[in-house]
C-alpha positions in Angstrom: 228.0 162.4 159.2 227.4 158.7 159.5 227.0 157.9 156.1 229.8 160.5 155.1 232.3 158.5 156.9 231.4 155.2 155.8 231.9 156.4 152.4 235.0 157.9 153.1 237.6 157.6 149.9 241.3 155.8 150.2 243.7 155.6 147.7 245.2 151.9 146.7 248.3 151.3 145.1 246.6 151.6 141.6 245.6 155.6 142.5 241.9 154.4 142.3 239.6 155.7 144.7 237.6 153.3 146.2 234.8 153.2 149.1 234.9 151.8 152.0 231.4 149.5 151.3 233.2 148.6 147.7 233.4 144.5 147.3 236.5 142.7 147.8 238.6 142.3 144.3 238.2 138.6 145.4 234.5 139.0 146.0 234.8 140.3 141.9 236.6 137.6 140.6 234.9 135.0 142.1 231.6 136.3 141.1 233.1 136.7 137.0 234.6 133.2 137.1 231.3 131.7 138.1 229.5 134.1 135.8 231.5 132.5 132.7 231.1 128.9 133.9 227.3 129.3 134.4 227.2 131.1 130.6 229.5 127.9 129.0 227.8 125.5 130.7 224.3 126.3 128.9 222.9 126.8 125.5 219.6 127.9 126.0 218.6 131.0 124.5 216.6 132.0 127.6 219.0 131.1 130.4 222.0 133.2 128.3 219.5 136.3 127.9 219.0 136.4 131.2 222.8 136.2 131.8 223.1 139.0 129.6 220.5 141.2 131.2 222.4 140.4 135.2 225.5 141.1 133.5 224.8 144.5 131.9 222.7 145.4 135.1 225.8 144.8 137.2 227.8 147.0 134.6 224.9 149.9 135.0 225.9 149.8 138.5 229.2 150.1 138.4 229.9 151.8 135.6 230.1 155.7 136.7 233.5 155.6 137.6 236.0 157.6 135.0 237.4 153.5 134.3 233.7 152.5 133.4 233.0 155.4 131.3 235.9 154.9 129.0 234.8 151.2 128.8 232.0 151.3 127.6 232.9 152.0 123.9 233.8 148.7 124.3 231.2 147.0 126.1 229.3 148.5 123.0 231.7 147.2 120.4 231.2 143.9 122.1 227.9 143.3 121.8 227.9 144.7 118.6 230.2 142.4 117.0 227.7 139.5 118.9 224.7 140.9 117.2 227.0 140.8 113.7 228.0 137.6 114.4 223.8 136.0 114.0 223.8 136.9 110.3 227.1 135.9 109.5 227.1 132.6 111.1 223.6 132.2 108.8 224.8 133.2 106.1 228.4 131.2 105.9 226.2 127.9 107.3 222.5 127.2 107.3 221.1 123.3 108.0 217.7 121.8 109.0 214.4 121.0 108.0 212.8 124.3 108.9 213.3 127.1 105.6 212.9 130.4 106.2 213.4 132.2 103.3 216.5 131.5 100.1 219.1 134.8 100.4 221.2 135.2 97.1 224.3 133.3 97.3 227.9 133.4 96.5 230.2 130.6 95.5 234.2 131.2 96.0 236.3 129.3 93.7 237.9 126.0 94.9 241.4 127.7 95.7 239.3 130.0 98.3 237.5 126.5 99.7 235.0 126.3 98.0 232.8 128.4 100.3 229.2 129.6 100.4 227.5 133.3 101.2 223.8 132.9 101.5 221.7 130.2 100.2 218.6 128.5 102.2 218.5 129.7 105.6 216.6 127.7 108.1 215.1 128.2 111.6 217.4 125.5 113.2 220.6 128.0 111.9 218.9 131.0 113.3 218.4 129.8 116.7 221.6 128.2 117.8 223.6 131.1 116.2 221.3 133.6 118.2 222.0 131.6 121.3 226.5 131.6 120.7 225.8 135.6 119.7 223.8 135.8 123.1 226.7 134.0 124.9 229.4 135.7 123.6 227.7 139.2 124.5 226.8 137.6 128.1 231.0 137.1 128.3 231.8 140.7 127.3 229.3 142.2 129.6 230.4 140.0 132.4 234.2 141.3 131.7 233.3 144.8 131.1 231.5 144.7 134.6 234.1 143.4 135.9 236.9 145.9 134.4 234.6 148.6 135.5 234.6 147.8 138.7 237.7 146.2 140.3 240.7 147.4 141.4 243.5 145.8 139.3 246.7 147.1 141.8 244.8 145.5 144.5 244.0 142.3 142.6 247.8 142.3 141.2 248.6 142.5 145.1 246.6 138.9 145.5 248.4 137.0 142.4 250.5 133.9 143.3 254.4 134.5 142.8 254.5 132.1 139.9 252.1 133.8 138.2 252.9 137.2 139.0 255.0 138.7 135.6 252.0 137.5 133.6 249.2 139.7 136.1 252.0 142.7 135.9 251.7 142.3 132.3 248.2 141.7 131.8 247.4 144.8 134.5 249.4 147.5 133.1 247.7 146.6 129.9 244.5 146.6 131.1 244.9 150.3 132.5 246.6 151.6 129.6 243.2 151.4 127.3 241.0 153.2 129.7 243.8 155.8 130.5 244.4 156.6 126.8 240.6 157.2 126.5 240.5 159.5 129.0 243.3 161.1 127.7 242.3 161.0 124.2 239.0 163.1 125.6 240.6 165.7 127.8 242.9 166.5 124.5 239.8 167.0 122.5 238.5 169.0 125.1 241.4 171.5 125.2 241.1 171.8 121.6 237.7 173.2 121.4 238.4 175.7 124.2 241.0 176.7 122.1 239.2 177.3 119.1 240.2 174.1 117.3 237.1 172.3 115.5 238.3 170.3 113.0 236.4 167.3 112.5 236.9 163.6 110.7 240.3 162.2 109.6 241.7 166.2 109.7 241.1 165.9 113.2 243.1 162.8 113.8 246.8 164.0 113.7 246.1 166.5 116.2 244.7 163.9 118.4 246.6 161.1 118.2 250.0 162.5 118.9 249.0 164.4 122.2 247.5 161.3 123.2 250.5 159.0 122.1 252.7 161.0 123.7 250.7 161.0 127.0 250.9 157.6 127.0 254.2 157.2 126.4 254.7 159.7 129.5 252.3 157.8 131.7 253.8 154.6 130.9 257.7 155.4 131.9 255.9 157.0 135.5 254.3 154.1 135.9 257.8 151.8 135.3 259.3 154.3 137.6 256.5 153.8 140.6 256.9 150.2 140.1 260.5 150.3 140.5 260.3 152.2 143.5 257.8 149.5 145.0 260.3 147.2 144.5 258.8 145.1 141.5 261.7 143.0 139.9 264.0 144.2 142.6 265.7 141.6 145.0 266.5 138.5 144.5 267.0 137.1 141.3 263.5 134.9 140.5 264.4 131.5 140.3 260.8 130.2 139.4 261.4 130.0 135.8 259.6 127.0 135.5 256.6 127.3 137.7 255.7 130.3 135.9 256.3 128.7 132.5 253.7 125.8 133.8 251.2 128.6 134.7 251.4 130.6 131.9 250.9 126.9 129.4 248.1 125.5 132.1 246.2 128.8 131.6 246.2 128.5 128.0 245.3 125.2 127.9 242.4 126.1 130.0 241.7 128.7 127.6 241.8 126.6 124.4 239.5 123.9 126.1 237.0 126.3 127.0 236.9 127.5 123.4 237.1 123.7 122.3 234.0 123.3 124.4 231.9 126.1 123.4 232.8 126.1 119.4 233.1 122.4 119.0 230.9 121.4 121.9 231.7 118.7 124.9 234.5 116.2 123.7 236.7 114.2 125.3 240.1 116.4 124.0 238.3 119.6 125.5 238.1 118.0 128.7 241.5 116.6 128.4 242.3 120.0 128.0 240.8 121.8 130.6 242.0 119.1 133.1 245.2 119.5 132.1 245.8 123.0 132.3 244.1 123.3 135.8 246.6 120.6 136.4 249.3 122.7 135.5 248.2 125.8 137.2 247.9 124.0 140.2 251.2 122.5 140.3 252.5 126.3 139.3 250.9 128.0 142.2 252.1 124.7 144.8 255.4 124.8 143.1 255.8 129.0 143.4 255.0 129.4 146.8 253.3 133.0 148.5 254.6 135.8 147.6 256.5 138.2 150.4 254.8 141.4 149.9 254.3 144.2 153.0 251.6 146.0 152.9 250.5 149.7 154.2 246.8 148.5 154.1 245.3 145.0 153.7 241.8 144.2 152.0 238.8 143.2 154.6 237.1 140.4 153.3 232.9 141.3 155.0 229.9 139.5 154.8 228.9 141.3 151.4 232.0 139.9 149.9 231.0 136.3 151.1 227.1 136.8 149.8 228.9 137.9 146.2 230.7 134.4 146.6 228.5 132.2 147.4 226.0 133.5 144.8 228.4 132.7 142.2 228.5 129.2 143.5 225.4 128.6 143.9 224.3 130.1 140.2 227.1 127.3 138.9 225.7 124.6 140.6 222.2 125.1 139.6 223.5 125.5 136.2 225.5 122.2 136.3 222.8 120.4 138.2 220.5 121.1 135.3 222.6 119.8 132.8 223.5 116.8 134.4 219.9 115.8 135.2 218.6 116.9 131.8 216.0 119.4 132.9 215.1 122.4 131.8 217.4 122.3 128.3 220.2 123.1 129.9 222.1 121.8 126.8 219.2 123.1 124.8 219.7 122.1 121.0 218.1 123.3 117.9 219.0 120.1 115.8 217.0 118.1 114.1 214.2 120.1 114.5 213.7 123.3 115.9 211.2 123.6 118.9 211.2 126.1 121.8 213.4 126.0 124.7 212.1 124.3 127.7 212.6 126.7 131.2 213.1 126.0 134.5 212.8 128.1 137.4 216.4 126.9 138.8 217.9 128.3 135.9 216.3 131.5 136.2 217.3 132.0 139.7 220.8 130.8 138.6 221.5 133.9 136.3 219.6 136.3 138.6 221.7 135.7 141.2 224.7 137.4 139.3 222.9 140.4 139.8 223.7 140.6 143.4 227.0 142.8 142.9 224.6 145.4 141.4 222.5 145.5 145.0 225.4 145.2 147.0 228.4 147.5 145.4 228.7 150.9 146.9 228.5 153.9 144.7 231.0 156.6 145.2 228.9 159.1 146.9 231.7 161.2 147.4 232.5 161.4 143.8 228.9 162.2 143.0 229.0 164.9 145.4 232.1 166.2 143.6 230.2 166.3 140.3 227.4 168.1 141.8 
C-alpha cells in the first residue's frame, strides 16, 4: 500500500500524469543544459560516445510514456541523419596525410562552385567527422530524453514573464508532434478494425485527413483551455522590449554555439555567446516575475538536487580538462591522425548524466494499467 501511494498519479496543467517520485522539470533542464555544454565543450571521440550511450540510457528510462513512444521516430531519425552525416562530410572534404582508399569523384561546374564528390579520402577526415556525427547524435538523444520526460505545462509555469510568449509558442509546438503521432496511430488502428487495409501512398488520404482534422480540433481546445487560464488576458503587456532582448540574446546564444562547434573557438563565437547571455539576462532583470496562482506548486527534493549537481559537476570536469590540456579534451585529428588520449575525469563526466535514468520514477500505475 506503501509503494501504491507513493506512486499515486496527479494531473498538471498539461493533462500529463506524472508520479509523485518524478524529477523536478528544473531538475530536467538543468541536467540537459549541462549535458549540451559538456558535449560542445569536447571533441574527443570517446568522451562524445560515452555521452551518447548516458543520453540514450536516460531516454530507455523514460521513454515508456505515450510522449516517449511517439518520439522516438525521431530520436531514430536523428541519429540516423548523424550516421549519414560521416560519409557525406568525407566525401564533400577529405585532407591529411593518412589515405585510405580514392572513391570515384564528381566535379560540378564553376557556376555550382566548383565542388567535389569523392576523391582521396584520408584517416584524418574520417575521424573528426565521426566525432561531429557522434556529437550531433549525443545532442538529439539528450533532447529526445528530455522531451520524453518533462512536463512542458509545468516547465511553461517556471518561464520568466519576458520570455513567456516565446515558451507558449515553443510548448504548444512541442506537444502538437507527439499528439499528432498518437493520433495518426489510433486512426490507423480504427481502420483495420474496420476492415480497411490499404497500404502505401493509397493509404495516405485516408490518414492524413482524420489526423489533420484531429489536430485542428485539439488545437482550438487547447486555445480555449488557455483562455480560460487566463493566458493573454489582463493587463495589456507592456514588456515589448524585454521580450524582444530575450528572444535576439537567445539567438545569439544559439548562433555562437553553432559558431563554436562548426567553425571552432573564435573570438566572434565568444563575442557571441557573451552577448546574448547578456541580453537574456538584462530581459529576465528587466521583465520581472511573473504573477501566476497556482492550485499545486512543484517540490524541489533531494533527488532533484543530486540531478543538478551531477550536471555541474560533469561540466566542470569537462571544462577542467580542456583548460589544463589533459586527456584531449579538444582532441584533434590534424596533422596527423593518432588515437585519442582518455582520462578517467572525462569518463566519470559523461556517466554522471546517467543519473536521471537511476533516479526517475517509472509510472507503476500506468504499467499496472497495461497489465
Amino acid at each position: 500500500m506503501a509503494t501504491r501511494a507513493a506512486t499515486v498519479e496527479r494531473t498538471g496543467a498539461g493533462g500529463a500524469r506524472m508520479t509523485a517520485g518524478s524529477l523536478h522539470p528544473g531538475a530536467w533542464l538543468a541536467w540537459l543544459a549541462g549535458g549540451c555544454v559538456a558535449v560542445f565543450l569536447t571533441s574527443n571521440p570517446l568522451y562524445l560516445s560515452l555521452g551518447l550511450l548516458a543520453a540514450i540510457g536516460v531516454y530507455a528510462a523514460v521513454r515508456d510514456t505515450a510522449k516517449g513512444r511517439a518520439l522516438t521516430p525521431f530520436v531514430a531519425l536523428g541519429l540516423g541523419l548523424a550516421a549519414l552525416s560521416v560519409p557525406f562530410n568525407v566525401l564533400t572534404g577529405s585532407s591529411g596525410p593518412s589515405l585510405l582508399f580514392t572513391a570515384p569523384s564528381l566535379t560540378f561546374p564553376g557556376w555550382l562552385g566548383n565542388v567535389t564528390l569523392g576523391g582521396p579520402v584520408t584517416g584524418e577526415a574520417l575521424v573528426t567527422a565521426t566525432g561531429r556525427a557522434l556529437s550531433i547524435a549525443a545532442l538529439v538523444a539528450l533532447a529526445g530524453a528530455f522531451n520524453a520526460s518533462i512536463d512542458h505545462f509545468r516547465l511553461l509555469r517556471m518561464t520568466p514573464r519576458a520570455l513567456s510568449q516565446l515558451m507558449l509558442s515553443l510548448t504548444v509546438a512541442i506537444v502538437v508532434v507527439p499528439q499528432s503521432l498518437a493520433q495518426a496511430k489510433a486512426v490507423s488502428e480504427a481502420q483495420r478494425l474496420r476492415g480497411r487495409r490499404s497500404r502505401g501512398l493509397r493509404a495516405l488520404p485516408g490518414l492524413l485527413l482524420p489526423t489533420l482534422h484531429g489536430a485542428l480540433e485539439r488545437s482550438v481546445q487547447r486555445a480555449e483551455s488557455l483562455d480560460a487560464r487566463g493566458f493573454g488576458g489582463g493587463r495589456p503587456d507592456t514588456s515589448v522590449p524585454p521580450a524582444l532582448a530575450g528572444v535576439a540574446g537567445l539567438g545569439l546564444c544559439s548562433w555562437g554555439a553553432f559558431g563554436h562547434y562548426y567553425y571552432g573557438a573564435s573570438w566572434l563565437s565568444i563575442a557571441a555567446l557573451a552577448a546574448g547571455a547578456s541580453l537574456v539576462a538584462l530581459a529576465l532583470l528587466q521583465g520581472g516575475p511573473r504573477q501566476t496562482s497556482r492550485l499545486r506548486r512543484d517540490v524541489w527534493s533531494a533527488r532533484d538536487g543530486l540531478v543538478v549537481a551531477a550536471a555541474v559537476v560533469s561540466v566542470a570536469l569537462v571544462a577542467g580538462l580542456r583548460l589544463a590540456g589533459a586527456g584531449d579534451a579538444a582532441y584533434l585529428a590534424y596533422p596527423d591522425v593518432v588515437a585519442p588520449g582518455f582520462h578517467a575525469a572525462g569518463a566519470l563526466a559523461f556517466v554522471l548524466l546517467m543519473l536521471p535514468a537511476l533516479l526517475h520514477a517509472p509510472d507503476v500505475a500506468g504499467s499496472e494499467h497495461k497489465r
